[in-house]
C-alpha positions, 0 to 999 in steps of 0.5 A, a space after each residue: 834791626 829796628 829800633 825799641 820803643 816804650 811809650 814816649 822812649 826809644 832804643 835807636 836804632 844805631 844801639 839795636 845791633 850792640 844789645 843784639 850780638 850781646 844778647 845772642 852771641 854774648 859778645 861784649 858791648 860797649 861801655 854804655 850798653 855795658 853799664 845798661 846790663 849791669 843795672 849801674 845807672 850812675 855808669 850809664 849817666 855817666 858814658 850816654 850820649 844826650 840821646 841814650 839819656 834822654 831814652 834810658 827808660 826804654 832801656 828799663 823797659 826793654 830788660 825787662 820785657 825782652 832780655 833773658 834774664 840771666 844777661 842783665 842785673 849784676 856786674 857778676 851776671 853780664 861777666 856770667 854771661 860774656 863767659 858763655 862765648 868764652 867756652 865753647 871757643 876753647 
C-alpha cells in the first residue's frame, strides 16, 4: 500500500498496512497507531518513533479526509470500532 501524503508529511509506507486492517477489518493495531485513532496526542508522542513524530500532521490529515468516522476521536469510539470484529466472530 502506498504511503499518505499531506503537503510536506507523510504516512510511511511500513504504517499503511496497520491503518488499513484497522480500517477495514477493525483489527487492533499497534500502540502508536492506537493513540492516533484515539486523538490521544500526548500517547502518540509519546510511543512514535522519530519518523512518525516528525509526520503526526499527516496522520491529522489522513483522519480527516479518509478515515470513516466512526473509527477514530475517542478512546470509546476505537473500542466501538474494534467491537465490530468482535461480533460477528462469535
Amino acid at each position: 500500500m502506498k504511503r499518505y501524503e499531506f503537503q510536506r508529511y507523510y504516512i510511511p509506507q511500513r504504517m499503511m498496512g496497520g491503518i488499513k486492517r484497522y480500517v477495514e477489518n477493525h483489527i487492533e493495531p499497534g500502540s502508536f497507531l492506537t493513540a492516533v485513532f484515539q486523538n490521544n496526542l500526548s500517547e502518540a508522542v509519546g510511543r512514535a518513533d522519530e519518523e512518525n513524530m516528525a509526520n503526526l500532521p499527516a496522520y491529522a490529515a489522513y483522519l480527516y479526509n479518509e478515515a470513516p468516522q466512526g473509527c477514530h476521536g475517542s478512546p470509546e469510539k476505537v473500542k466501538k470500532w474494534l467491537e465490530v470484529i468482535n461480533e460477528t466472530d462469535s
